[in-house]
N, C-alpha and C positions, 0 to 999 in steps of 0.2 A: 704838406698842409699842417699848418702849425694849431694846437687846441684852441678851442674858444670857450678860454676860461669862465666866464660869464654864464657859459650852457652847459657847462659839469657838471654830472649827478651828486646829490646830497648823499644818495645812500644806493649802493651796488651790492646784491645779490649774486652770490655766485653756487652752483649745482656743478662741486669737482668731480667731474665724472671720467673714468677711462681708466683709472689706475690699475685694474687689474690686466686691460688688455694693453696696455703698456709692458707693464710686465713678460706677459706672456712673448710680445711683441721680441721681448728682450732673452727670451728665454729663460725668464726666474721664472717663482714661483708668485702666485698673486699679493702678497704679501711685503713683495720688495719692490711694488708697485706705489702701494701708500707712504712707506716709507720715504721713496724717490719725489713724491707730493708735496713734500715739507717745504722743500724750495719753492718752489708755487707759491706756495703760502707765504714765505718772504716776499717773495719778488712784489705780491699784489698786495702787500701791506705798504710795501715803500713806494709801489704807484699812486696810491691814493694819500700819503703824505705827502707825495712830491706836490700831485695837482689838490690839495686841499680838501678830499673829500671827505665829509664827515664821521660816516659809515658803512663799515663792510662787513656783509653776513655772507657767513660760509656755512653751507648743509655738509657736514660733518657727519652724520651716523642717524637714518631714519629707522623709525619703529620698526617698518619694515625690515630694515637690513638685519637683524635679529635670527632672521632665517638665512643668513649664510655660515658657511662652516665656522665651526666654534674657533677653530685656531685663527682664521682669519679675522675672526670680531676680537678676542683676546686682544691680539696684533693690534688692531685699530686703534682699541680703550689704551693700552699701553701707550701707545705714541702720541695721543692725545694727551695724558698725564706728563709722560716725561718732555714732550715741546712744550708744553704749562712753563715746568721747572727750566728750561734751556732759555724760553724767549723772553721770560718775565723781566731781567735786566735790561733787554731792547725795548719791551714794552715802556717799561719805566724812564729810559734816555732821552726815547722818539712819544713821551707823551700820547702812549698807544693805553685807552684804556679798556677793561676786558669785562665783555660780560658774555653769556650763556645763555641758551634759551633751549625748550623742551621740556619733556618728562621727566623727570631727575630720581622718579621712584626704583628705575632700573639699574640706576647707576650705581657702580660698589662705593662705600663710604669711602674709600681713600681717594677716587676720583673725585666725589665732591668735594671732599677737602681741600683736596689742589686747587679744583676751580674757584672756590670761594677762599680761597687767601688768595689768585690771582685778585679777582674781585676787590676785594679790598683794598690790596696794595695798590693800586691801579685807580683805585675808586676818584682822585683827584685830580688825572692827565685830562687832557683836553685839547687835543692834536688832532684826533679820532676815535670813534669806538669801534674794536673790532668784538663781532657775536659769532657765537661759535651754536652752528643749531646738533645739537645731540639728544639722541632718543628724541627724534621731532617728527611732529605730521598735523599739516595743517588742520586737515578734519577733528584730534583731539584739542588742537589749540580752540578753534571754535566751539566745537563740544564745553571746552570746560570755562569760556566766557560766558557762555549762556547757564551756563551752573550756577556760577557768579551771582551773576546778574538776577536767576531766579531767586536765588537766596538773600539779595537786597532789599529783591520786590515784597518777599514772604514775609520778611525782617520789619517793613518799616521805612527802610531807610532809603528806597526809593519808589516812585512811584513807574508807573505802565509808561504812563501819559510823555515820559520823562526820556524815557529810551531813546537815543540816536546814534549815530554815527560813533561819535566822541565817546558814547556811553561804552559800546562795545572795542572801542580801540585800547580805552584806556583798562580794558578788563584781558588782552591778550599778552602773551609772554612779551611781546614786544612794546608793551607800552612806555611810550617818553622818544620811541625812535621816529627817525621821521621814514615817509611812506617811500616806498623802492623804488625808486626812478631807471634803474635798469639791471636786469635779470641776464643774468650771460650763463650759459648750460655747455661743458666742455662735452669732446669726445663724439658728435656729430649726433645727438641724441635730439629728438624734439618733442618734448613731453617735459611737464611743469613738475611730475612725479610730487604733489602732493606737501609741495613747499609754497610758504606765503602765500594762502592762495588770497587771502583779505587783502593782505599789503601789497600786491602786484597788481590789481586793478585798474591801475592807470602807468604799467610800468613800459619798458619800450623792450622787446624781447632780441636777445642775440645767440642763437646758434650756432659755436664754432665747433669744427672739425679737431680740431687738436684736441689729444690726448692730455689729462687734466699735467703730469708729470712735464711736457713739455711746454704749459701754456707759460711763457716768457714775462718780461716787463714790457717787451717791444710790441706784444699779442694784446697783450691788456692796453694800452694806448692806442693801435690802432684803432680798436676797439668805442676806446671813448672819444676817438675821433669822429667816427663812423656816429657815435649820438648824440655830438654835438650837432651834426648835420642834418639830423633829422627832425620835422614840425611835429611839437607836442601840444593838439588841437583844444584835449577837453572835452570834445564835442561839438566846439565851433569850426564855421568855415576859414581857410585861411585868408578872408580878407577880411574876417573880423579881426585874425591875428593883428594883422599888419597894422590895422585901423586904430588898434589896442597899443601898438609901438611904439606907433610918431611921437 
């Protein structure tokens, strides 16, 4: 079955999960698990170039994760940094541009640095943006929209009456992106673990079994096969859909 480009997600979501029990699976140590993940990470950037899709966010490093063994978060932040430095000339080829989202309070200064000259140099492409979530959790992201937003209200510069939708989208790390159209969570896990939870409200969820180290180019397509096929209502019945088509 061939894609129906016409029904291809704007913006894909991905929760890499499994790389430690890959690892183990392999008999390393967890570590050379995330490592092994980098290709992943290729592969699902050059799917969404091939079929056009705008945006792809990857949860990369949650607040939570904080509380795994230090050499393993070390490990993480490291390779984070140094695929910055390796991919930034593909980014730049393939019109891959790069942004970041999270709490950046935790992050050591040379990591921000990296990320913000990625950013920059990048700041022009227009092929896709790829978001990288670190030190992320949806609960602080909303927490600190309505921070935001109180200190507008306090300010003057906006009113109560005023508040919507729009008002709080455009006060998340995520603002200017458009909303997740499908969420895909590797490693057979079924839990949203605390990611986009605003931006996935209307998203279409897929739980694969594959370990994130193995999730392929061939895995991701099938994939967005599989949500091309699927009716996305809104709330309407589907013979409003249809009625809405002719």
């Amino acid at each position: 079955m061939d894609i129906e480009k016409d029904k291809l997600p704007k913006h894909v979501a991905i929760i890499m999960d499994g790389n430690g029990r890959w690892a183990k699976k392999q008999g390393f140590a967890r570590v050379f698990g995330h490592k092994s993940g980098v290709r992943s990470v290729r592969d699902s950037i050059k799917v969404c170039l091939e079929n056009r899709i705008s945006c792809l966010t990857l949860y990369a490093f949650s607040e939570e994760n904080w509380a795994r063994p230090k050499m393993e978060v070390s490990t993480i932040m490291n390779l984070m940094v140094s695929s910055m430095k390796d991919e930034l000339s593909s980014f730049l080829k393939n019109g891959v541009r790069f942004r970041y989202i999270g709490d950046d309070t935790r992050l050591s200064d040379s990591m921000k640095e990296e990320f913000d000259y990625c950013v920059e140099q990048t700041a022009h492409c227009q092929n896709m943006t790829l978001v990288i979530a670190v030190n992320y959790s949806a609960q602080t992201e909303i927490v600190s929209a309505a921070r935001k937003i109180a200190s507008d209200v306090a300010e003057g510069k906006l009113k109560v009456e005023e508040i919507n939708k729009s008002t709080i989208e455009n006060h998340l790390y995520t603002a200017g992106l458009p909303p997740v159209d499908l969420l895909i969570r590797t490693s057979g896990e079924q839990r949203i673990s605390n990611f986009l939870l605003w931006q996935i409200a209307y998203s279409e969820l897929y739980f694969s079994p594959v370990l994130w180290p193995d999730f392929s180019e061939k895995i991701f397509t099938d994939i967005l096969k599989d949500f091309t096929s699927r009716e996305r209502r809104y709330g309407k019945t589907s013979e409003q859909l249809e009625q809405q088509n002719k």
